[in-house]
C-alpha positions as CSV (number, residue, x, y, z in Angstrom):
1,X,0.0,0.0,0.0
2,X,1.6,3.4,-0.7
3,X,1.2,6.4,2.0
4,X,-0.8,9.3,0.8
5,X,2.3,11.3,2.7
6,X,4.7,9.6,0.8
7,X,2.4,10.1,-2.7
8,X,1.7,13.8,-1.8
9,X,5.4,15.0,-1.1
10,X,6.7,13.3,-4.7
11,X,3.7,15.5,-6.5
12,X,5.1,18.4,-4.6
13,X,8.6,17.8,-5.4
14,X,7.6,16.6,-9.2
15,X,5.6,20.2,-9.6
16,X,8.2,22.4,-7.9
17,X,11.5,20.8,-9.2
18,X,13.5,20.0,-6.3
19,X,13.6,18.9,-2.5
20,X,14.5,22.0,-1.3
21,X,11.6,23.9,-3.2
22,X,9.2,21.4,-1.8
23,X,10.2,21.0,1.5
24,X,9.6,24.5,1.6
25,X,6.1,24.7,0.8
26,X,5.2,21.8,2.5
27,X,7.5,23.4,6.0
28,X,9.3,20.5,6.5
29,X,13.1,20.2,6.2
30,X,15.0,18.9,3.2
31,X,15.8,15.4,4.5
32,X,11.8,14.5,5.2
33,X,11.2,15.2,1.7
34,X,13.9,12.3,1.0
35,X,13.1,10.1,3.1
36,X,9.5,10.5,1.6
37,X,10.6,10.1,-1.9
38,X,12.8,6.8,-0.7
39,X,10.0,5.3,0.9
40,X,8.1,6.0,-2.3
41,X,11.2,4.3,-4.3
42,X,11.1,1.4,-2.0
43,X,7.0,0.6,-2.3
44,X,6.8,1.3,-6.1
45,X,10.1,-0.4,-7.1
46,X,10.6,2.5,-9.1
47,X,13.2,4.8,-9.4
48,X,11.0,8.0,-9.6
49,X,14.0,11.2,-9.5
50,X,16.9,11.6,-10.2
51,X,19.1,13.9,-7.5
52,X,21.0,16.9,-9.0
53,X,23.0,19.0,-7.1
54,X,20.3,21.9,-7.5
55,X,17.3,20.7,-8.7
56,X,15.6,16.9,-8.9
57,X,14.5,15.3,-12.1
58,X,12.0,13.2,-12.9
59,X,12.8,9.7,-14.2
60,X,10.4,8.7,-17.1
61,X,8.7,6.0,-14.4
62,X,8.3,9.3,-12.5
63,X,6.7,10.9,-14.7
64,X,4.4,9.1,-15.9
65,X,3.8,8.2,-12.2
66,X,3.3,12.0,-11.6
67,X,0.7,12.0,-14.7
68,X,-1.2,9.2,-13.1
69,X,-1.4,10.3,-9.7
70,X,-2.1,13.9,-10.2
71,X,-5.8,13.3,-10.2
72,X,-5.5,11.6,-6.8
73,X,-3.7,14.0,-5.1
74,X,-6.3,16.8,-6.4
75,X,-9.2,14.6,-5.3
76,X,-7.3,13.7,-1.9
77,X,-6.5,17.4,-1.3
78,X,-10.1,18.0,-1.9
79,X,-11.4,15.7,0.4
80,X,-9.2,17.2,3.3
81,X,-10.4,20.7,2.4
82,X,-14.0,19.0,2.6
83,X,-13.6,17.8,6.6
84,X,-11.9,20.9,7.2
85,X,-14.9,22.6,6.3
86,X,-17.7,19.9,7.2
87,X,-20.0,20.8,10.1
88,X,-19.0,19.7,13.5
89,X,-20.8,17.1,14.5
90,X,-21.3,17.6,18.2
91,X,-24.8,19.4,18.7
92,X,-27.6,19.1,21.4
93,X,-27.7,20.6,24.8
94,X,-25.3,19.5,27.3
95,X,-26.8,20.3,31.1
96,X,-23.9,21.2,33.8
97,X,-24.7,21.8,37.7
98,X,-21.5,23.5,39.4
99,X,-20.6,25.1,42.5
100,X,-21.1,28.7,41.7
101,X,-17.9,30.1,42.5
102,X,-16.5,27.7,39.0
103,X,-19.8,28.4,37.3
104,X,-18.9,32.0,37.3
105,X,-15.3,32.2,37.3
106,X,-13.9,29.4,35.9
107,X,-16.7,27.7,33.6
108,X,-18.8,30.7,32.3
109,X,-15.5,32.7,30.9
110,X,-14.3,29.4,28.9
111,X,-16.9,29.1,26.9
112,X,-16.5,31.6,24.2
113,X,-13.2,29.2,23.6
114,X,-15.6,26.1,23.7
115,X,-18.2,27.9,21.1
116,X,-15.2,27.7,18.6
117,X,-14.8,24.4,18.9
118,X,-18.4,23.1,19.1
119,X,-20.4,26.1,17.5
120,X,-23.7,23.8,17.0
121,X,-23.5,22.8,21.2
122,X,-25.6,24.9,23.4
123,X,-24.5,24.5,27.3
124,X,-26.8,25.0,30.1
125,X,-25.3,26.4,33.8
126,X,-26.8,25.7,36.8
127,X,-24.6,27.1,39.6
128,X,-25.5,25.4,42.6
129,X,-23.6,24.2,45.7
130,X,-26.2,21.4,46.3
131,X,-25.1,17.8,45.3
132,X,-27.2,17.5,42.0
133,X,-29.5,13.8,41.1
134,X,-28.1,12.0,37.7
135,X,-29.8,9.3,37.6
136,X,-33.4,11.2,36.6
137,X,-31.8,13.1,33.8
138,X,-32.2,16.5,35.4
139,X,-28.2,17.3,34.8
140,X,-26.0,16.0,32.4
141,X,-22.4,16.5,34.6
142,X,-21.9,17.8,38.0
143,X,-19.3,19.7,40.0
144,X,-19.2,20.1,43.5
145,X,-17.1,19.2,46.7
146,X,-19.1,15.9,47.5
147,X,-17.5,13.2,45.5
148,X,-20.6,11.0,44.8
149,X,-20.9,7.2,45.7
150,X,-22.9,5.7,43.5
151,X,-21.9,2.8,41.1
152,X,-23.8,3.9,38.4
153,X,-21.8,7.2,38.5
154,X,-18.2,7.8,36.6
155,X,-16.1,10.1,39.2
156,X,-13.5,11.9,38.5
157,X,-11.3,14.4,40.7
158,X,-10.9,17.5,39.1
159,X,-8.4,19.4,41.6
160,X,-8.4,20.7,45.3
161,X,-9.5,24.4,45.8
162,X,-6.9,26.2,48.4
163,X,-8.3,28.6,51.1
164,X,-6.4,31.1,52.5
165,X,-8.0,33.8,55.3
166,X,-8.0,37.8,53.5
167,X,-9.2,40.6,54.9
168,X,-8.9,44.3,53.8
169,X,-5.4,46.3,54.4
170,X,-6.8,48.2,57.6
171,X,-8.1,45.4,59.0
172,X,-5.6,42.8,58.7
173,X,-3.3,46.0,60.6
174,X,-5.3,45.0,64.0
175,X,-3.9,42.7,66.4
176,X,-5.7,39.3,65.9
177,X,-7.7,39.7,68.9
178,X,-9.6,42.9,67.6
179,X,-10.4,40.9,63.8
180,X,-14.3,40.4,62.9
181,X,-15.1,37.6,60.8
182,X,-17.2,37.1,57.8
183,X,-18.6,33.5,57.8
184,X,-21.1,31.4,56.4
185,X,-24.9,31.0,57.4
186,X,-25.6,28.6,60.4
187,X,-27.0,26.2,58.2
188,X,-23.7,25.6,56.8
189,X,-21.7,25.2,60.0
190,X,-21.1,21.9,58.9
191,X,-18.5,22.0,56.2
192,X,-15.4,21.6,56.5
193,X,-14.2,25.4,56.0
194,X,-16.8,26.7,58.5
195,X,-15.9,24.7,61.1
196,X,-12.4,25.2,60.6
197,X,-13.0,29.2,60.7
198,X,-15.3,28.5,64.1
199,X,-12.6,27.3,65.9
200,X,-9.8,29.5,64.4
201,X,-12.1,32.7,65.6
202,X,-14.2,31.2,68.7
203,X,-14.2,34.5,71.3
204,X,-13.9,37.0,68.8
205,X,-16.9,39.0,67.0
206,X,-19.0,37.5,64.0
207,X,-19.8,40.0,61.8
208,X,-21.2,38.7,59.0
209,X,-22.7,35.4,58.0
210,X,-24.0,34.8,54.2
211,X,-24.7,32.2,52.4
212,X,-22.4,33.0,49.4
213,X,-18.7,33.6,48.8
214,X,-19.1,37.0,46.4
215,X,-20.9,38.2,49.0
216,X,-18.1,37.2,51.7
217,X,-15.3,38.6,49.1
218,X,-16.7,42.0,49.0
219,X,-17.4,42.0,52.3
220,X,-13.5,41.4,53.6
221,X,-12.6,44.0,50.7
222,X,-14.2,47.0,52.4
223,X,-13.4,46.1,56.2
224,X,-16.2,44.6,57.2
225,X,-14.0,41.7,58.8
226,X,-11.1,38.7,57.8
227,X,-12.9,35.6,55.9
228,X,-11.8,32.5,54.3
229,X,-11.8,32.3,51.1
230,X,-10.5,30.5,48.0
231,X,-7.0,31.5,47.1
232,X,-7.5,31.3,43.2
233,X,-10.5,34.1,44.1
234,X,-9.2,36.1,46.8
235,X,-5.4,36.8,44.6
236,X,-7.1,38.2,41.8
237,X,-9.1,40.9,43.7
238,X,-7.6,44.3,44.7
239,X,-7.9,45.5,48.0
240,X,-7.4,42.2,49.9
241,X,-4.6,40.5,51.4
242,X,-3.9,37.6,53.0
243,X,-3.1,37.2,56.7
244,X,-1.5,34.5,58.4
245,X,-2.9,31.9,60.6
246,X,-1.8,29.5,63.3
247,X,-2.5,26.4,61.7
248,X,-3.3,25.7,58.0
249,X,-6.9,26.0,56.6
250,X,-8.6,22.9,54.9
251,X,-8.4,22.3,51.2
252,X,-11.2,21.1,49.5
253,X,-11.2,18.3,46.8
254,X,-13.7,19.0,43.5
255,X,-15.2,16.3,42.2
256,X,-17.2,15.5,38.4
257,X,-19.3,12.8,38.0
258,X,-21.6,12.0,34.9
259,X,-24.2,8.8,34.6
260,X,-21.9,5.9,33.0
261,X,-25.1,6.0,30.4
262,X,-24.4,9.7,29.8
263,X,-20.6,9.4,29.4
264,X,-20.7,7.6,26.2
265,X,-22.4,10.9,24.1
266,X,-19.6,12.1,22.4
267,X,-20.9,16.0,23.2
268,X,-20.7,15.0,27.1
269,X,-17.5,13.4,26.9
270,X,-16.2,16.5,25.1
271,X,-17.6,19.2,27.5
272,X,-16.4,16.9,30.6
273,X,-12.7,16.9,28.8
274,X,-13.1,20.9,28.7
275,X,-14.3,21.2,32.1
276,X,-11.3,19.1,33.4
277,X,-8.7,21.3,31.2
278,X,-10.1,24.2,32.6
279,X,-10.7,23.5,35.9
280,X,-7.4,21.5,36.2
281,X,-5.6,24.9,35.1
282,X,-7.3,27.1,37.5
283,X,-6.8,25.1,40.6
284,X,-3.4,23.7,39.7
């Protein structure tokens, strides 16, 4: 069987005249277009050039081999051109629930880049820190700190989100003993990062709890009092610094699952492979 590659760098090399010429056009360097033309040589059991010092001439087997084959390459070239051009073939809607801190900042800003790619596939968002139910259909993926165990569910860890404690310039000046605190609601004073700031600030004032971390970013920006945040967050935006703490605050692992029914669409398996790029990069 003779390699297209092989075929396609002896037409170029038959058309412009020489290696050099064609390894030019086709940006390779001068010794892959002879190792092309050898391979070609050894296949056909032909002698198809014959090497000048400046310039490569066809043998009459190559040119009547260049005459024959001309066609082909055209057509070949054509059908390239065609798949270049042919529609992608991912389409549908793909459903993703995410804790809203990656919905925002991390998934909703990639997409542009995944529109590109996949212009006929049409994402929904739901940005939710509640541990979303695959197995109805509802969502398609989810992303959240719960890593799910179910054995109809593929899992898949998708990075560990740091947390660092921030507060605003004036406040992180005050001895430790005079910091406020910007926390979470009480109905969250189970996870792992309120628990950990309860007993890092236990004595001093609370003062703010919310139930979201924009909220709790803004809220350490303008002084209201020192909170703990995510690092990848907190770094980015001006006016907050960190301050140090005693012992090290928790990280927290982010986990995707999908249905193992789901994960065979090929538009799923391509927005999970995007999600894990992006995400991976973010957190890394």
């Amino acid at each position: 069987m003779i390699d297209w590659q092989d075929l396609h760098h002896f037409l170029v090399v038959a058309r412009t005249g020489s290696l050099t010429a064609a390894a030019r056009e086709l940006n390779v360097d001068h010794a892959t277009v002879g190792r092309r033309i050898a391979r070609l040589e050894a296949t056909t059991g032909l002698k198809l050039i014959d090497r000048l010092p400046r310039s490569s001439r066809l043998t009459l087997q190559g040119a009547e081999l260049a005459a024959a084959a001309v066609a082909f390459g055209d057509g070949a070239e054509a059908v390239v051109r065609h798949l270049r051009q042919a529609p992608d073939p991912l389409s549908g809607t793909v459903t993703i629930s995410a804790l809203p801190m990656l919905a925002a900042h991390v998934i909703a800003p990639s997409l542009a880049a995944m529109r590109e790619r996949h212009p006929a596939l049409t994402i929904a968002l739901t940005a939710s820190s509640a541990v979303a139910t695959l197995d109805r259909g509802d969502v398609d993926v989810t992303i959240g700190y719960v890593r799910p165990e179910v054995d109809t569910l593929i899992v898949r860890r998708l990075g560990e989100i740091r947390l660092g404690l921030y507060a605003s310039t004036a406040h992180a000046t005050r001895a430790p003993a005079d910091w406020a605190f910007v926390m979470f609601e009480k109905g969250l004073d189970h996870i792992p990062q309120q628990r950990w700031l309860a007993r890092f600030g236990a004595g001093r004032r609370i003062a703010l709890r919310t139930s979201d971390v924009a909220t709790q970013i803004e809220a350490a920006r303008t002084d209201v009092g020192v909170a703990l945040l995510p690092s990848f967050l907190a770094e980015r935006r001006e006016g907050l610094v960190r301050v140090a703490a005693e012992a090290m605050p928790p990280t927290l692992a982010v986990w995707m699952a999908v249905h193992v029914d789901m994960r065979r669409s090929p538009a799923v398996r391509a927005v999970m492979d995007h999600l894990a790029t992006v995400t991976a990069a973010t957190l890394r």
